[in-house]
C-alpha positions in Angstrom: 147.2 141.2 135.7 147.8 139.4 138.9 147.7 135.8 139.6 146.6 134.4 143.3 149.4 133.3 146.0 151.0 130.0 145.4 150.5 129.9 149.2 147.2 128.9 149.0 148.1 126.0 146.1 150.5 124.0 148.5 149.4 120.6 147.4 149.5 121.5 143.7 152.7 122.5 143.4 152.8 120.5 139.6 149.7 122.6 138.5 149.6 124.3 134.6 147.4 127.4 134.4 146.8 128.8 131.1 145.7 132.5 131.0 144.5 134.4 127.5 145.8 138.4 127.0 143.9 140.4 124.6 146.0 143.7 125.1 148.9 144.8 123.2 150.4 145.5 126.3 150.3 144.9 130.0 152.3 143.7 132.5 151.5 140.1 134.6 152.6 139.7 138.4 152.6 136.2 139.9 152.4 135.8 143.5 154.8 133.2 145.7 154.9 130.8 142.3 153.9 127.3 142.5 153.4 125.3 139.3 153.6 127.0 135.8 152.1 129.8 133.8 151.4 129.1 130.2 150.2 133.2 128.8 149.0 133.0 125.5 148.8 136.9 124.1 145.8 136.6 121.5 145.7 140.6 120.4 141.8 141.6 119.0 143.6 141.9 115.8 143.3 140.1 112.6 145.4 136.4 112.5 146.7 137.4 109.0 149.0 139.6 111.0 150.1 138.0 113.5 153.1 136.8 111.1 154.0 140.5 111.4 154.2 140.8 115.4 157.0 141.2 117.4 156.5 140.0 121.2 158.9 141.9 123.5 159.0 141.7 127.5 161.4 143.3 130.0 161.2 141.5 133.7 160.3 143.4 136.7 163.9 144.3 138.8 162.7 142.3 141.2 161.3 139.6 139.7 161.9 136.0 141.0 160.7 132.8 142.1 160.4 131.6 138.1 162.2 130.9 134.8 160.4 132.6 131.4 160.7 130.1 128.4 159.8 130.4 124.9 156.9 127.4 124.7 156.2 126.5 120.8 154.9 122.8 120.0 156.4 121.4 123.9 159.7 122.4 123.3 160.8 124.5 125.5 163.2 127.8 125.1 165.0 129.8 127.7 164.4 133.2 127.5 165.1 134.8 131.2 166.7 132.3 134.2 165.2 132.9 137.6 167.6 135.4 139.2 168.9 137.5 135.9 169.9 140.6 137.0 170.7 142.0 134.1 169.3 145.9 134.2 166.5 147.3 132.5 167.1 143.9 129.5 164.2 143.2 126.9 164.0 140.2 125.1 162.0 139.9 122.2 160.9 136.9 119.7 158.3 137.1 116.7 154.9 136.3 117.7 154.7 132.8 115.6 158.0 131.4 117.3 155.3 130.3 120.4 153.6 131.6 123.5 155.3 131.9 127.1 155.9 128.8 129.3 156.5 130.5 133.5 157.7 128.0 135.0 158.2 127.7 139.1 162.0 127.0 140.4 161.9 124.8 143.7 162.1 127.3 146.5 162.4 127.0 150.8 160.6 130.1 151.1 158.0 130.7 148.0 156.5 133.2 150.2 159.7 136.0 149.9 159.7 135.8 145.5 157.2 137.8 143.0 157.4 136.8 139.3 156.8 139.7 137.6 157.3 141.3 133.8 155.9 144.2 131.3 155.3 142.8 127.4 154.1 144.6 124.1 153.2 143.4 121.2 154.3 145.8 118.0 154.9 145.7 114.1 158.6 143.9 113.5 159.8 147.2 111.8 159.3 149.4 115.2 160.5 146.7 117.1 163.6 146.6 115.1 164.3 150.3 115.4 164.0 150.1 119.1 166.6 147.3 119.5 169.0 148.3 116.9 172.1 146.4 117.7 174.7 148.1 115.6 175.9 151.9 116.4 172.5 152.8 118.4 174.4 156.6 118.6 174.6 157.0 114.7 173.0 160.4 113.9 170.2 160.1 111.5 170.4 161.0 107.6 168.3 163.6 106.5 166.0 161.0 105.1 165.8 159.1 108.2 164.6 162.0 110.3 162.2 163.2 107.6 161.0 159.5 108.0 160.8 159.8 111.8 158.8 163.2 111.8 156.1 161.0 110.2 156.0 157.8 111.8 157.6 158.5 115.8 155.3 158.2 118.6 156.5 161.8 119.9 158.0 165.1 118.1 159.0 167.9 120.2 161.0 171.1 119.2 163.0 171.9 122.6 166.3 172.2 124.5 168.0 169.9 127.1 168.1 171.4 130.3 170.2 168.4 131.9 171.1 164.9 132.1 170.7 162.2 134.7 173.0 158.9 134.4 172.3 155.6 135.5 175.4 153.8 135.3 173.7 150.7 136.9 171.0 150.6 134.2 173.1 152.1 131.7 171.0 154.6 130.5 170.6 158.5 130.2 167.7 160.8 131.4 167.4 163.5 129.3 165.1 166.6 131.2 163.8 167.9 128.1 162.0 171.6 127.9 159.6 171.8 125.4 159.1 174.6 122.9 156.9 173.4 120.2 155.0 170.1 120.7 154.4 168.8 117.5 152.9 165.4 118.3 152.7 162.8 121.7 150.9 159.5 121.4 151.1 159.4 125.5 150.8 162.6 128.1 155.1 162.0 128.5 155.3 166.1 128.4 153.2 168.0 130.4 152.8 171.5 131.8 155.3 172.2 134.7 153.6 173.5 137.7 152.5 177.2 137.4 155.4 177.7 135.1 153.1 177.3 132.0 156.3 175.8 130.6 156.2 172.1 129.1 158.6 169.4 130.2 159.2 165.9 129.9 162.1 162.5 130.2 163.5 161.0 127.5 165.7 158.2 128.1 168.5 156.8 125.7 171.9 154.7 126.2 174.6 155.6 128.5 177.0 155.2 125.8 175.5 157.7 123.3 176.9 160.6 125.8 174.5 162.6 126.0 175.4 166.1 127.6 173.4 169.2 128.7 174.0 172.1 125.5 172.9 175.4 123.8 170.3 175.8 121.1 167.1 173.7 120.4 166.3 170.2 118.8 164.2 168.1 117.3 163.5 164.9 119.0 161.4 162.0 118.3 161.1 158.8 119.5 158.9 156.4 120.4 157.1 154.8 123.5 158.9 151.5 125.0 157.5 149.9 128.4 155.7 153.3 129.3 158.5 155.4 128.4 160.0 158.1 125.8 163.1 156.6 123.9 164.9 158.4 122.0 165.2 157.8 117.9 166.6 160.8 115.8 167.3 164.4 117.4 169.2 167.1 115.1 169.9 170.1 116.2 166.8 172.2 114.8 168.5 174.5 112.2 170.0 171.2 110.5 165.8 169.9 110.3 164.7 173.0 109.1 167.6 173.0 106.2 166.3 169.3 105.4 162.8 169.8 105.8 162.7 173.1 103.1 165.1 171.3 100.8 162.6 168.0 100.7 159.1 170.2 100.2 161.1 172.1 97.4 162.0 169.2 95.5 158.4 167.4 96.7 159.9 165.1 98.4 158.9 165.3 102.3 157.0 162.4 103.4 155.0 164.6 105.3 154.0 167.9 106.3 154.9 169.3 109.5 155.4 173.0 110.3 159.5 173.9 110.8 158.9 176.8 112.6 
């Protein structure tokens, strides 16, 4: 969604536009900012749950010209200063602790600065998994990938065939080759030219260490901004050993070929 210049609102430079989102997810680009922005995300979704949302947006790299509070009942709350460089950052809140407040920063040249950032709304549990704060690189238990078979937004049997690090956005590409797609919620793997071979990008943290290996795995994940992050991966063999233990004992909480 894009918003006209503030070029042509010279002489309102106090001006309050409210604007009304009904998607779960978007992005919003404001033009040479004058004024303020109030976004009020109202999701075509029952209000009974909105207790259960989790509001999460991650600025453009560019983006400038504006500060991004957290607006709930006037008061106001800081959530990204005009000029935050910090790379590939996503700041989330619950959807009852208010609406957005964009706010213009005085500028001598409005006509050189784009405010600009992606948001999704989601469930408070998926949002929590995405942003897990403490040891993001811990391997899964055996009941946590079971778990993630059923509930991730991709599961792929396949092999790395390299990694790509960003150190300035501290993150990992990993080039994924694709033997068995079990599931994608978005077209993330595709074929590969007249290879007939499926590929695709999955990204996780620099700090996990991700290398280029031998043998197949199973990774799932979910979507974030557009893109594949990674949740649980084992090696293959090691879900094939947990998955037949789990349907022997009745236990898998949901059924999904090994092989």
């Amino acid at each position: 969604l894009s918003f006209p210049s503030g070029l042509t609102h010279e002489s309102h430079k106090k001006d309050v536009e409210q604007v009304y989102l009904r998607c779960s997810e978007g992005s919003i680009e404001w033009m040479y900012p004058t004024g303020a922005l109030i976004v009020n995300l109202r999701p075509n979704t029952s209000p009974a749950s909105f207790k259960h949302l989790t509001v999460c947006i991650k600025p453009f790299k560019d983006s400038a010209g504006a500060n991004i509070y957290l607006e709930k009942t006037g008061e106001l709350k800081l959530l990204v200063r005009d000029g935050d460089r910090s790379p590939r950052k996503v700041y989330c809140f619950g959807y009852d602790q208010g609406g957005l407040f964009v706010e213009a920063t005085p500028q001598q040249d409005i006509s050189r600065k784009i405010t600009g950032f992606q948001y999704e709304l989601m469930n408070k549990g998926i949002a929590s998994d995405l942003h897990t704060v403490s040891a993001p690189c811990r391997p899964c238990s055996d009941t946590e990938v079971l778990l993630a078979v059923c509930t991730s937004d991709f599961v792929i049997r396949g092999s790395i065939q390299d990694v790509t690090n960003e150190e300035e956005e501290q993150e990992s590409i990993i080039h994924v080759g694709v033997n068995k797609l079990y599931r994608q919620k978005s077209k993330v793997f595709q074929l590969a030219g007249e290879s007939g071979n499926w590929r695709g990008q999955i990204k996780t943290l620099l700090e996990c260490g991700v290398r280029p290996g031998d043998g197949d795995f199973l990774f799932t994940g979910r979507m974030h901004f557009g893109e594949a992050r990674l949740g649980c991966a084992p090696r293959f063999k090691d879900f094939q050993r947990m998955y037949k233990e789990a349907k022997d004992k009745g236990l898998n909480p949901c059924e999904i070929g090994p092989d």
